[in-house]
C-alpha positions as CSV (number, residue, x, y, z in Angstrom):
1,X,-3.4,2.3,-70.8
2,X,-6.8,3.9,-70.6
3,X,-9.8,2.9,-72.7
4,X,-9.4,6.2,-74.7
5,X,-5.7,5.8,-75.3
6,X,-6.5,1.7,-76.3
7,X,-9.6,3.5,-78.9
8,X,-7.3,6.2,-80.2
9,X,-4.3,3.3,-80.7
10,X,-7.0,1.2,-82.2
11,X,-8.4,4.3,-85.1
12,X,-4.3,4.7,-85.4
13,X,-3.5,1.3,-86.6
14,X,-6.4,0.8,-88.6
15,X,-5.6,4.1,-90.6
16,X,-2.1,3.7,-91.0
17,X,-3.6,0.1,-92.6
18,X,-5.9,1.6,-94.9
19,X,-3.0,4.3,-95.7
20,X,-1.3,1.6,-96.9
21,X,-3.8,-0.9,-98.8
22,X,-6.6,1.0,-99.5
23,X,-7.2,2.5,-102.8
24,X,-8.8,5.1,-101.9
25,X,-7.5,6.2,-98.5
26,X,-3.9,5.7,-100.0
27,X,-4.0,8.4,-102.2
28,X,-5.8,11.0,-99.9
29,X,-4.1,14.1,-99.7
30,X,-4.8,17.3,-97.0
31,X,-6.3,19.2,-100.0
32,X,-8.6,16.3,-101.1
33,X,-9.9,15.6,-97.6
34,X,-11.1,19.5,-97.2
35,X,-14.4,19.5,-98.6
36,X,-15.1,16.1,-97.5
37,X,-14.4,17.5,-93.5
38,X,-16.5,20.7,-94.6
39,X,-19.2,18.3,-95.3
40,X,-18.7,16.0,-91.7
41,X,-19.0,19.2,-89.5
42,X,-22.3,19.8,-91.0
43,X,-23.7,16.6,-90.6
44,X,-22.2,17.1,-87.0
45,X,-23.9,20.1,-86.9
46,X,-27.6,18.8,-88.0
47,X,-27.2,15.7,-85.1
48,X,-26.8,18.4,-82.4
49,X,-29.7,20.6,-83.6
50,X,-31.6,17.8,-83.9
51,X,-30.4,16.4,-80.5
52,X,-29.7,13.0,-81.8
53,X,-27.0,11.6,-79.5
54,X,-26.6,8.3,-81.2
55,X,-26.2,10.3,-84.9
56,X,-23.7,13.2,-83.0
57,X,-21.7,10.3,-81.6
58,X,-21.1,8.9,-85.2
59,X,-20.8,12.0,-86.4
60,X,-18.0,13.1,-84.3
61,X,-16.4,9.7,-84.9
62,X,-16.0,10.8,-88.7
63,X,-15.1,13.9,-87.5
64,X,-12.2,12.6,-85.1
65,X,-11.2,10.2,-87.8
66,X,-11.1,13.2,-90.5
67,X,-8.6,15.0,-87.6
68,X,-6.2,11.9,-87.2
69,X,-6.1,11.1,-91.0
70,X,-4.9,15.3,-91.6
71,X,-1.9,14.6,-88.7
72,X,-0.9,11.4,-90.5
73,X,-0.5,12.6,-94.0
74,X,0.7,15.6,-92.5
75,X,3.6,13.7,-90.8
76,X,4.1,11.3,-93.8
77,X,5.1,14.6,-95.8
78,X,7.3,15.6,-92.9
79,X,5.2,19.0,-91.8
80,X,3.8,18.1,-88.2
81,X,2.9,15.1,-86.0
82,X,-0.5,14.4,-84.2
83,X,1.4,14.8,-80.7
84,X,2.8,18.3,-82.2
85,X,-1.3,18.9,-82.9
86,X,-1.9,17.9,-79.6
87,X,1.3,19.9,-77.8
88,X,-0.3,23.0,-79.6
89,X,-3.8,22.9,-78.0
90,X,-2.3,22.3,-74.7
91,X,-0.2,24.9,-74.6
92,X,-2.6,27.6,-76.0
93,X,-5.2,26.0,-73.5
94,X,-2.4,26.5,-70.8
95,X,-1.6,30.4,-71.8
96,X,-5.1,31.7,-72.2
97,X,-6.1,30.3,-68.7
98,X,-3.8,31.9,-66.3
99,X,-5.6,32.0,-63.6
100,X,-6.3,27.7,-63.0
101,X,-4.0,24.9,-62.3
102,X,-3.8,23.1,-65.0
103,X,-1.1,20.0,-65.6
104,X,2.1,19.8,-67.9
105,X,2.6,17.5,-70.7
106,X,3.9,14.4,-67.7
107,X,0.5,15.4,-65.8
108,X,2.1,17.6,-63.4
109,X,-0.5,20.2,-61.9
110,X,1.1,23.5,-62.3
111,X,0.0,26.2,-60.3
112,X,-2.3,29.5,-62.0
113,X,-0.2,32.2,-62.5
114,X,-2.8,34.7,-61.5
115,X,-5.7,35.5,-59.5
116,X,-8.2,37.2,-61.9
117,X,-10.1,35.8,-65.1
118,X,-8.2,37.3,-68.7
119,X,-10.5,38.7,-70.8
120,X,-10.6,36.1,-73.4
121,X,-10.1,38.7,-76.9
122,X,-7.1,40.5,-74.8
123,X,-5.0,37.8,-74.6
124,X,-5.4,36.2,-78.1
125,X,-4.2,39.8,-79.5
126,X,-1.1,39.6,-77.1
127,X,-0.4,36.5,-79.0
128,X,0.5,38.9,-82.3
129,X,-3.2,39.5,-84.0
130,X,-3.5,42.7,-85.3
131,X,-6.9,42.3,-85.4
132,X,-9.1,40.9,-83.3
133,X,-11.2,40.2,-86.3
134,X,-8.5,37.7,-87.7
135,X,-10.0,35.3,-85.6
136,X,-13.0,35.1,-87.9
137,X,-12.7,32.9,-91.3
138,X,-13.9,34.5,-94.3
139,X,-16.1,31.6,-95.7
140,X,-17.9,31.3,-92.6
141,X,-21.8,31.6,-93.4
142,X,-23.1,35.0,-92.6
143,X,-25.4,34.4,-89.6
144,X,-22.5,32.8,-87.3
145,X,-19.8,35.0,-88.8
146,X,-22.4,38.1,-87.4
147,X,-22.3,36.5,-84.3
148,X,-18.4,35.3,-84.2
149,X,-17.3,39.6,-84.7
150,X,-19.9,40.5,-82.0
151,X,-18.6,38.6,-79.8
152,X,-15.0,39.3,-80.5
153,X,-15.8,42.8,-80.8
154,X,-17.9,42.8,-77.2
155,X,-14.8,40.9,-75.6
156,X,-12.7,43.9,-76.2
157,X,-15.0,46.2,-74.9
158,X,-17.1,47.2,-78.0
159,X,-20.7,46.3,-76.9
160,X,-24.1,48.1,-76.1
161,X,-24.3,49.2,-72.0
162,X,-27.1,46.9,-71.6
163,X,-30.1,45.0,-73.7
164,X,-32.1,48.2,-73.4
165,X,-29.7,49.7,-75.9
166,X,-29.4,46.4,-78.0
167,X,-33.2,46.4,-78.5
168,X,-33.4,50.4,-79.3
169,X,-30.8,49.6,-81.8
170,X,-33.3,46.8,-83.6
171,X,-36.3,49.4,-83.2
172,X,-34.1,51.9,-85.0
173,X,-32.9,49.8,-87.3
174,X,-36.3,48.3,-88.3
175,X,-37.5,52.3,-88.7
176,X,-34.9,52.8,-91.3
177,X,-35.7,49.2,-93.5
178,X,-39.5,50.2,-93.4
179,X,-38.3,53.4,-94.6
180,X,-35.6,51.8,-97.5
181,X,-38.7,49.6,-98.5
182,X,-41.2,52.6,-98.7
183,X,-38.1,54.2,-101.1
184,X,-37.9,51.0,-102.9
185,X,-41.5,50.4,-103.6
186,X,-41.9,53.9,-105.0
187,X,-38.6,54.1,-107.0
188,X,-37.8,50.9,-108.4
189,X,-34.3,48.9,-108.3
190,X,-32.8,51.7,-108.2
191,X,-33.9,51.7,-104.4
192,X,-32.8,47.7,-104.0
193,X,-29.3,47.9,-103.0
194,X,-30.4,50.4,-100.2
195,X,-33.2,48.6,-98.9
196,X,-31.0,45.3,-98.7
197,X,-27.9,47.4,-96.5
198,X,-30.9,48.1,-94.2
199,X,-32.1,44.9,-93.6
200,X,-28.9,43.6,-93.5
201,X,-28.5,46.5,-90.6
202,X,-31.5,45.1,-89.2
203,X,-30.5,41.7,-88.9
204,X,-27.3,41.9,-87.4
205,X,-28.8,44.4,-84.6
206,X,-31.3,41.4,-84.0
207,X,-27.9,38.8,-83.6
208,X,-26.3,41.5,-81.3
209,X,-29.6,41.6,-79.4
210,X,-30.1,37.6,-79.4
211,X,-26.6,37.4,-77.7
212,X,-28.0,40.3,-74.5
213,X,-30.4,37.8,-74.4
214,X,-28.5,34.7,-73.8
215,X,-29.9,33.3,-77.3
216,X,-27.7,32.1,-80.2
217,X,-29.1,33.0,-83.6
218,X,-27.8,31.0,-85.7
219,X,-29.0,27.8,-83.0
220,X,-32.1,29.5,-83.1
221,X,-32.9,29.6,-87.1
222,X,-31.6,26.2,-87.3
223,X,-34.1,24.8,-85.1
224,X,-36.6,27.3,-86.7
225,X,-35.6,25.7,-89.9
226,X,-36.1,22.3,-88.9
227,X,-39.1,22.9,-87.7
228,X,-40.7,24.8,-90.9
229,X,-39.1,21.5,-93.2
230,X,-41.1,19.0,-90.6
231,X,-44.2,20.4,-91.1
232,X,-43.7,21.6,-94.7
233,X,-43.4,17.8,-95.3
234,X,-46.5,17.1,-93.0
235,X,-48.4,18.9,-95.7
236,X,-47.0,17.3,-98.5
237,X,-47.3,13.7,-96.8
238,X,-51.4,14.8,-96.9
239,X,-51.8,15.9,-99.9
240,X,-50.4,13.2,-101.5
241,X,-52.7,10.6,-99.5
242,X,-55.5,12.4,-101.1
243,X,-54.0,12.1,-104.4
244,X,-52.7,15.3,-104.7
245,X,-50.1,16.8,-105.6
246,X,-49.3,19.9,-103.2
247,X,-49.4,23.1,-105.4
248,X,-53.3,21.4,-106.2
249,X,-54.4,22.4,-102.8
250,X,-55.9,25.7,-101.8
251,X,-54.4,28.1,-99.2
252,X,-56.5,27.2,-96.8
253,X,-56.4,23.6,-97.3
254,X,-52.9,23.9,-96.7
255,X,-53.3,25.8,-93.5
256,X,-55.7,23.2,-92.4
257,X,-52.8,20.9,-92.4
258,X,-50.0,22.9,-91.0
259,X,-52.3,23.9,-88.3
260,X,-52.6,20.1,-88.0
261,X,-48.2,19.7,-88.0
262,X,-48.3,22.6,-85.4
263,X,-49.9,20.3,-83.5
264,X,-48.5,17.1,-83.5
């Protein structure tokens, strides 16, 4: 037995323990866990922005833990087993990589059954999608659900020639929100809902340029946001060793000390 196979026995008996004497973990249920997994991928999430590999290693233990405990209950009430979880991954692995050797469920290597690379959207709609868009959960936040159709949309073929085109698109579609605003300023609300379509235009041209560029937006605002929150607290750390309270300092006492967190 390998180490991993001795860990993931170990995490098994300790659950099905807990499943049984634990109060709490007794009377978890698939529904009850939901929010509380929703919660664990973000805190995975802030570890590997933050590139904290002793936090993303914890985090992905909760994580992995959350993944086993769904199987169990799920097999307790007679729907599916962890192996059947596992089966499925392989297999779908197996089908949308055609073209690499890859083994069977006794470790078998089987060989590719073609030459060239699959285009990766293709052969998830030969699985039964109607859309290729199905892929793409609703309650995913807006930023990575921009990027997550953009790329589905590019892997079918519906994409800009080139990065040339991308940026046009964000020069053109920055025209037409200075434009809404310029509408907006001069009419009143009655302009808003216009001038918020274009800059929502305007951002999603930005995400579809980001991804010519090689850059992921939404890693790219998280990291931006981390940033602006470390020095934002830099300031507030200063003012309150002078005995003040933040909204007491001047504008440009507060640039004096994010000029200071820019630097550090």
């Amino acid at each position: 037995m390998t180490e991993e196979q001795k860990s993931l026995q170990w995490l098994s008996s300790i659950l099905d323990t807990l499943r049984k004497e634990c109060p709490w973990d007794s009377v978890q249920t698939i529904d009850s866990l939901r929010y509380l997994t929703i919660e664990e991928v973000y805190e995975l999430s802030e570890a590997i922005t933050a590139g904290n590999y002793d936090e993303m290693r914890k985090e992905l233990g909760d994580l992995f833990m959350h993944l086993l405990f769904y199987s169990k209950i799920a097999d307790d009430e007679g729907h599916f087993t962890l192996a059947d979880v596992i089966d499925g991954i392989c297999k779908k692995l197996i089908v949308r990589h055609p073209h690499i050797a890859l083994p069977d469920r006794e470790g078998e290597m089987q060989p590719a059954r073609q030459n060239e690379t699959p285009k990766w959207e293709q052969v998830k709609m030969k699985e039964g999608r109607r859309s290729a868009m199905e892929g793409v959960p609703e309650s995913l936040p807006s930023l990575i659900k921009a990027i997550r159709m953009q790329e589905k949309a590019a892997g079918l073929g519906f994409e800009f020639p080139d990065r040339e085109s991308a940026k046009a698109k964000v020069d053109e579609e920055y025209a037409e929100f200075v434009d809404a605003l310029s509408v907006y300023h001069t009419e009143g609300e009655q302009a808003h809902n216009h001038a918020e379509e274009e800059l929502g235009d305007l951002l999603f041209a930005i995400v579809k340029w980001a991804r010519f560029e090689n850059i992921n937006a939404d890693d790219a605002l998280a990291r931006t946001n981390l940033k602006f929150l470390k020095r934002f607290k830099y300031v507030e750390t200063k003012a309150t060793e002078h005995g003040q309270k933040l909204q007491e300092l001047s504008l440009e006492e507060m640039e004096k000390y994010w000029n200071e967190a820019k630097k550090l």
